[in-house]
TIDREN-241574 format. One line per 8 residues: number of its first residue (from 1); their letters; for each residue x negated, y, z negated of C-alpha. Coordinates in steps of 0.5 Angstrom, whole numbers. Layout:
// residues N
NUM> a> X:Y:Z  ...
This chain:
// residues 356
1> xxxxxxxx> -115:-140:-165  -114:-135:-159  -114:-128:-161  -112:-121:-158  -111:-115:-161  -108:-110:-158  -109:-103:-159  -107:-95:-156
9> xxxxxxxx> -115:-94:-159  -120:-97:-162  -118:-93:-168  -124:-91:-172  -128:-98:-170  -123:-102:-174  -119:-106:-168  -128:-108:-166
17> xxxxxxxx> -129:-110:-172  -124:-115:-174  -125:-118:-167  -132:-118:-168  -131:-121:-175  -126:-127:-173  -132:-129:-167  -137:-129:-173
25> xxxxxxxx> -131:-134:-176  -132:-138:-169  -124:-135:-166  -124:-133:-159  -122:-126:-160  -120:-120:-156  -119:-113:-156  -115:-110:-151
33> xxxxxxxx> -114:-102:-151  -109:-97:-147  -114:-92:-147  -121:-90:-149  -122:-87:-156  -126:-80:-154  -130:-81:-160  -134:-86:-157
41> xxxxxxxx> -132:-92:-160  -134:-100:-157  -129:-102:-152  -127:-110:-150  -122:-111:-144  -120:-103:-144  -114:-103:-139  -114:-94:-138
49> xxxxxxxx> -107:-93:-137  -107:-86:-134  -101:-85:-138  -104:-86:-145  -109:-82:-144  -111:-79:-152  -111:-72:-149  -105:-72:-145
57> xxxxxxxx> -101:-76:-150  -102:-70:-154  -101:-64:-150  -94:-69:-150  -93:-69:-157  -95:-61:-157  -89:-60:-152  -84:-64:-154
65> xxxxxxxx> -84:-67:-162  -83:-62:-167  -89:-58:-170  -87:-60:-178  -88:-68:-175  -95:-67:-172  -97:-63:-178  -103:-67:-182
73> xxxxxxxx> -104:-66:-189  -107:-70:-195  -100:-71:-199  -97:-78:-198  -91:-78:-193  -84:-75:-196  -78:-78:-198  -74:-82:-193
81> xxxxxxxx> -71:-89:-190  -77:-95:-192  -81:-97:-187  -79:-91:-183  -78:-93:-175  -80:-89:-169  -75:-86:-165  -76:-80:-160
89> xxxxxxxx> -75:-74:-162  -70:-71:-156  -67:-74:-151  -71:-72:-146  -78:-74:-150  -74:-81:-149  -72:-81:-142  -80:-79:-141
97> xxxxxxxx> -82:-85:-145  -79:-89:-142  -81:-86:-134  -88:-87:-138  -86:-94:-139  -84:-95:-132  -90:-93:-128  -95:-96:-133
105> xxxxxxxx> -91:-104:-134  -93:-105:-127  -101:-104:-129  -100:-108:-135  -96:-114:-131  -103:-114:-127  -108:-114:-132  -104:-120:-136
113> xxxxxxxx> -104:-123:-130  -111:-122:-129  -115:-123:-136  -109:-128:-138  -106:-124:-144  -100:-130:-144  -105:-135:-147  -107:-133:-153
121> xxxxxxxx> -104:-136:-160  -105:-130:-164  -102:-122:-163  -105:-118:-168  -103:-110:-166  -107:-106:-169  -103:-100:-170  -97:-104:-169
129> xxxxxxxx> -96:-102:-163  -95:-106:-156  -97:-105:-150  -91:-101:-148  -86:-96:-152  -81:-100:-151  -85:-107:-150  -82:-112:-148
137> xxxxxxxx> -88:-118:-148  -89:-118:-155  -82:-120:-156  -82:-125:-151  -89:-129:-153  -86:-130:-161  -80:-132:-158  -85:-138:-155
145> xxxxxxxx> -87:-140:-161  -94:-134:-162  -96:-131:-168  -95:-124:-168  -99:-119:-174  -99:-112:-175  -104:-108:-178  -103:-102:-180
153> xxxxxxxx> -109:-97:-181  -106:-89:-183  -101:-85:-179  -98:-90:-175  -93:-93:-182  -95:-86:-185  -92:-81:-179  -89:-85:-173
161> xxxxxxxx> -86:-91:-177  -85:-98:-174  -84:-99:-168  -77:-102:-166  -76:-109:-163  -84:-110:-166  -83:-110:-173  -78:-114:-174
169> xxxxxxxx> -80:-120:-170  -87:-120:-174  -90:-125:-178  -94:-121:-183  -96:-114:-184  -102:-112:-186  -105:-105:-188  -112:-101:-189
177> xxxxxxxx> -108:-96:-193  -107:-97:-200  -100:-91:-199  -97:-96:-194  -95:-101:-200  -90:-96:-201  -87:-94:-195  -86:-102:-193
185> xxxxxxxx> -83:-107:-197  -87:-113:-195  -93:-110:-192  -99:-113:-196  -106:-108:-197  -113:-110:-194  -119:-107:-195  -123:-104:-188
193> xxxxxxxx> -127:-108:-184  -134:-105:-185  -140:-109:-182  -147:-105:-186  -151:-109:-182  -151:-104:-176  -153:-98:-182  -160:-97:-185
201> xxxxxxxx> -161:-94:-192  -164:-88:-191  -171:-88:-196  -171:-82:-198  -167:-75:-200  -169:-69:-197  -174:-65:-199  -172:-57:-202
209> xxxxxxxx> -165:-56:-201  -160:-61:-202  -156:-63:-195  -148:-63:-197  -145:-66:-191  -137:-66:-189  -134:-70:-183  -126:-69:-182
217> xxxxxxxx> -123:-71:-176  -118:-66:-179  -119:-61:-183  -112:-61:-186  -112:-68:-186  -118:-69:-190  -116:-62:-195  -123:-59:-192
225> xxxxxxxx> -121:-52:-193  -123:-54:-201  -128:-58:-200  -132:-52:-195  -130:-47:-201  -133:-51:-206  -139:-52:-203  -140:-44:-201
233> xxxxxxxx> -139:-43:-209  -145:-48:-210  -149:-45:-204  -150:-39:-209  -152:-42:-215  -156:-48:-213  -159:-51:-206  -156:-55:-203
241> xxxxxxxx> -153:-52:-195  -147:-55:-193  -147:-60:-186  -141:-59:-182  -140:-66:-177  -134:-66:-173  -132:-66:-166  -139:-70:-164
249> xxxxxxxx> -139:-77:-161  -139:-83:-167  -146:-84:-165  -148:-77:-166  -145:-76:-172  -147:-81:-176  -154:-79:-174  -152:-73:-177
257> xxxxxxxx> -149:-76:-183  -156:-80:-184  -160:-73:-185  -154:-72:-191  -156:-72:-199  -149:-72:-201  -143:-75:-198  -136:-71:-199
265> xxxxxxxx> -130:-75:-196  -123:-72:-197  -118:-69:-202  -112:-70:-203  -107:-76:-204  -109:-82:-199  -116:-84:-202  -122:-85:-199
273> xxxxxxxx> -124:-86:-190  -128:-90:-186  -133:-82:-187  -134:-85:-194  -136:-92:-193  -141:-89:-188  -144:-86:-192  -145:-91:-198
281> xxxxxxxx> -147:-96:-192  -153:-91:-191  -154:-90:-199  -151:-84:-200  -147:-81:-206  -140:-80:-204  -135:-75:-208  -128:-77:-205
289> xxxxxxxx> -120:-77:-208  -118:-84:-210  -111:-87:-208  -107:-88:-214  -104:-95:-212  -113:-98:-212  -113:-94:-219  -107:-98:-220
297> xxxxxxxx> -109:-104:-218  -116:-103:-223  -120:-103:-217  -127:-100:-219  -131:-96:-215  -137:-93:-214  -135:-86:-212  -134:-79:-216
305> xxxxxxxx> -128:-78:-216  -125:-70:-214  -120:-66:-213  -118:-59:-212  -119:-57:-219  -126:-61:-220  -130:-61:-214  -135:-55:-216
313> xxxxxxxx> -136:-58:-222  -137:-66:-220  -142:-64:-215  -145:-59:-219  -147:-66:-224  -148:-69:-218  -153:-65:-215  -157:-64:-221
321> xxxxxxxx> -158:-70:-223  -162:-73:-218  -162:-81:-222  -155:-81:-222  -155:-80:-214  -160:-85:-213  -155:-90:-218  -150:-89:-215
329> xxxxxxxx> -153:-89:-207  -155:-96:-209  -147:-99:-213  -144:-95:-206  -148:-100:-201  -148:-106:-206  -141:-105:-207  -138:-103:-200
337> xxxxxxxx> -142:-111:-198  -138:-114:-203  -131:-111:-203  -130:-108:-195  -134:-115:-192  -130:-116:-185  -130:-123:-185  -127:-123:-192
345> xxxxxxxx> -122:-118:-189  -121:-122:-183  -119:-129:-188  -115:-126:-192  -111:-123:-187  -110:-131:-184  -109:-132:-191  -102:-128:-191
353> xxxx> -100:-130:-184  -101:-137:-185  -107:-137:-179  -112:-144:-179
């Protein structure tokens, strides 16, 4: 089969990695990006649509939508019409969208043209989202007969909604996130793609104080004001020193994470993130929430599971017992191998789409 995902961002490595997979499974498989992730992430077919640039599409956001739609927390999304579809939240953001979509169709036009977008037998969005706002391709290529997929990967179902004229015409819906099973009715969850390959196991701990690491793309998203507090608290009576990554490129901050002895992913309601699976990729014990619909489920899991109330006293076993570290460094690896294999994730989302 001939494949392309589309995506605004390589968001977090993920779109990269289903496209990867897919290839390993002897698809013809692209990726074709609106705008490069200022992580660092590895790009395909990047269009640079000056328009969709992150940095500007945010300072966009800030000016226009209001402040309690761009808050990120750890609680699930609130009450409300399921799926929730996007909408401007002014007029004037919908003329802007709108002009944006304008300037930006004829580069698009162009590069479906010169890299023959047209042709392909798949479209799986990676965030459910088209080349435009108000896309007008996606549409027109289902109605001739192309399987269109959506995959869902955290805020874009969670805060934006699905995008009108995309989700009604889609073939299947898919998710990375176990809270989307509940925030649209016939979406199916599937585990991130994680390739361990790429991510040596670190031979041994450190050597005096135990290195506590945290790596929140959003501190309010990831509930790091606890976390921090937490390991402050523990810093006085045992040692360990608490290693803080953010704003660094990804290859920067997983340097860091490889120096780390212990993982903390995030608090709240969401479940674990792709932090957590770097960590157990490298053999390192992670303490993190757990979705209640994986719980439901009866998936187990190597993580120590935390929460407001129990995160010093988790960490305070979890840093005296350097056996239970070891153990659970080991499960983590073994069981990120079997549970987030990208190619079983790319099966199973052929499986629900009906794609041979």
């Amino acid at each position: 089969m001939r494949i392309l995902h589309i995506a605004p961002l390589n968001t977090a490595g993920v779109p990269i990695a289903l496209v990867k997979a897919e290839r390993a499974l002897g698809h013809d498989s692209r990726l074709v990006t609106l705008a490069r992730d200022p992580r660092g992430y590895p790009e395909d077919l990047c269009l640079d649509l000056p328009l969709s640039d992150p940095v500007l599409a945010g300072m966009f956001k800030r000016a226009l939508c209001p402040r309690r739609s761009l808050a990120q927390d750890t609680a699930l999304a609130k009450p409300g019409p399921r799926p929730l579809r996007w909408r401007p939240a002014q007029p004037l953001a919908a003329a802007l969208f709108r002009l944006r979509d304008k300037l930006q169709r004829p580069l698009v036009e162009q590069a479906i043209r010169r890299d023959r977008l047209d042709e392909f037998d798949v479209y799986q969005l990676d965030g459910g989202h088209g080349f435009l706002k108000y896309d007008p391709f996606i549409p027109a290529w289902h109605a001739r007969g192309k399987k269109v997929v959506c995959c869902y990967l955290g805020s874009d179902l969670r805060r934006r909604g699905v995008m009108p004229g995309i989700d009604e015409i889609a073939d299947r819906s898919v998710t990375v996130e176990w809270d989307h099973l509940d925030l649209h009715s016939t979406i199916q969850h599937v585990f991130f793609p994680f390739d361990c390959s790429a991510f040596p196991v670190r031979a041994r701990e450190n050597s005096g104080k135990l290195r506590i690491g945290h790596s929140p793309s959003s501190r309010a998203a990831k509930g790091s004001d606890a976390i921090i507090a937490a390991v402050r608290v523990l810093e006085k009576t045992h040692p360990v020193e608490l290693v803080l990554i953010e704003n660094l490129p990804h290859a920067d901050a997983l340097a860091v994470k490889a120096t780390c002895d212990i993982g903390v992913d995030q608090i709240g309601d969401l479940g674990y993130g792709i932090s957590a699976l770097e960590w157990l990729a490298m053999g390192v014990p992670v303490a993190t929430c757990v979705a209640a619909n994986m719980r439901k489920a009866g998936i187990g899991h190597p993580f120590v599971e935390i929460d407001r109330d129990s995160i010093v006293p988790q960490l305070a076993t979890l840093i005296t017992d350097q056996a239970l570290r070891q153990r659970l460094g080991a499960e983590g690896r073994a069981w990120l191998e079997r549970t987030h294999d990208a190619q079983a994730t790319v099966r199973r989302i052929h499986q629900l789409a009906g794609i041979k």
